[in-house]
C-alpha positions in Angstrom: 143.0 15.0 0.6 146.1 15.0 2.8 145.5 18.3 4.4 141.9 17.1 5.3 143.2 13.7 7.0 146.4 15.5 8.5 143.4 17.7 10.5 141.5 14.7 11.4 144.5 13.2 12.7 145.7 16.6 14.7 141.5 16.7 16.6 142.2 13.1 17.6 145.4 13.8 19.1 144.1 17.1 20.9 141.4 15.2 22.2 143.7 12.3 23.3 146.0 15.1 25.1 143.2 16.8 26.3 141.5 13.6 27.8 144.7 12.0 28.9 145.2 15.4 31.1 141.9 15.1 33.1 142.1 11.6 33.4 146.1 12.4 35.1 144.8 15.5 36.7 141.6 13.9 38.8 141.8 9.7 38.2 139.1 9.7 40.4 136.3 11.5 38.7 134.4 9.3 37.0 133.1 11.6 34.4 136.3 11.9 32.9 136.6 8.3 32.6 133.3 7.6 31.0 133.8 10.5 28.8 137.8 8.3 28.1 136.1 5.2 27.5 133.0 6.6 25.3 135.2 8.6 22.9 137.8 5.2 22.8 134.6 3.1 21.5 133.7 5.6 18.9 136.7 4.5 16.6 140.1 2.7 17.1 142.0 5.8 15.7 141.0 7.1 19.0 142.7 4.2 20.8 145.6 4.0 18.3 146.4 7.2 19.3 145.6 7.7 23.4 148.0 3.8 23.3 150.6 6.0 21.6 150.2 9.0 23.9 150.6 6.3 26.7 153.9 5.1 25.2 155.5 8.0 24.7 154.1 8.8 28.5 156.5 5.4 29.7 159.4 6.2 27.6 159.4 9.8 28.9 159.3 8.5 32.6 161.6 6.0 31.9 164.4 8.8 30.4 163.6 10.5 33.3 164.4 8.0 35.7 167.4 6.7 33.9 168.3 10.9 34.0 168.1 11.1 38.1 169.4 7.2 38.7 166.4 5.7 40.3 166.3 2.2 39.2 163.6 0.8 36.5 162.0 -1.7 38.6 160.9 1.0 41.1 158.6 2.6 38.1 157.8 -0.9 36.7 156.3 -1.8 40.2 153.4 1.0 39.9 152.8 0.4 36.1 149.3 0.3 35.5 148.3 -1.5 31.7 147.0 0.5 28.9 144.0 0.5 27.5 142.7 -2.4 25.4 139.6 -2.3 23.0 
């Protein structure tokens, strides 16, 4: 039974990478983004996990910024909120 919920949980986050991606790539298409907010509604595992994607997303471009020196607020100025259910 753990295998089988361990595979559920590994589609969701493929999907969440693979949306995520598009919706990075080309924030402009709108097909992407109804296809982002259709699969969101279908269960909250699905927004569990693209809210995790988008923290580890922040924390990655904060390390980052702390790496090169540019300052926090500069990255906290173009924050744009997560998505809520």
């Amino acid at each position: 039974m753990e295998e089988s919920s361990k595979d559920v949980t590994d589609l969701i986050w493929d999907r969440t990478l693979e949306l995520f991606i598009k919706i990075h790539d080309c924030p402009d298409n709108p097909e992407h983004l109804d296809s982002l907010v259709h699969w969101l509604n279908e269960d909250p595992a699905h927004l569990k996990a693209f809210n995790e994607l988008g923290q580890i997303w922040i924390s990655t471009g904060i390390a980052l910024a702390r790496e090169i020196g540019q300052p926090l607020i500069d990255l906290e100025r173009d924050q744009s909120p997560l998505m809520t259910h």
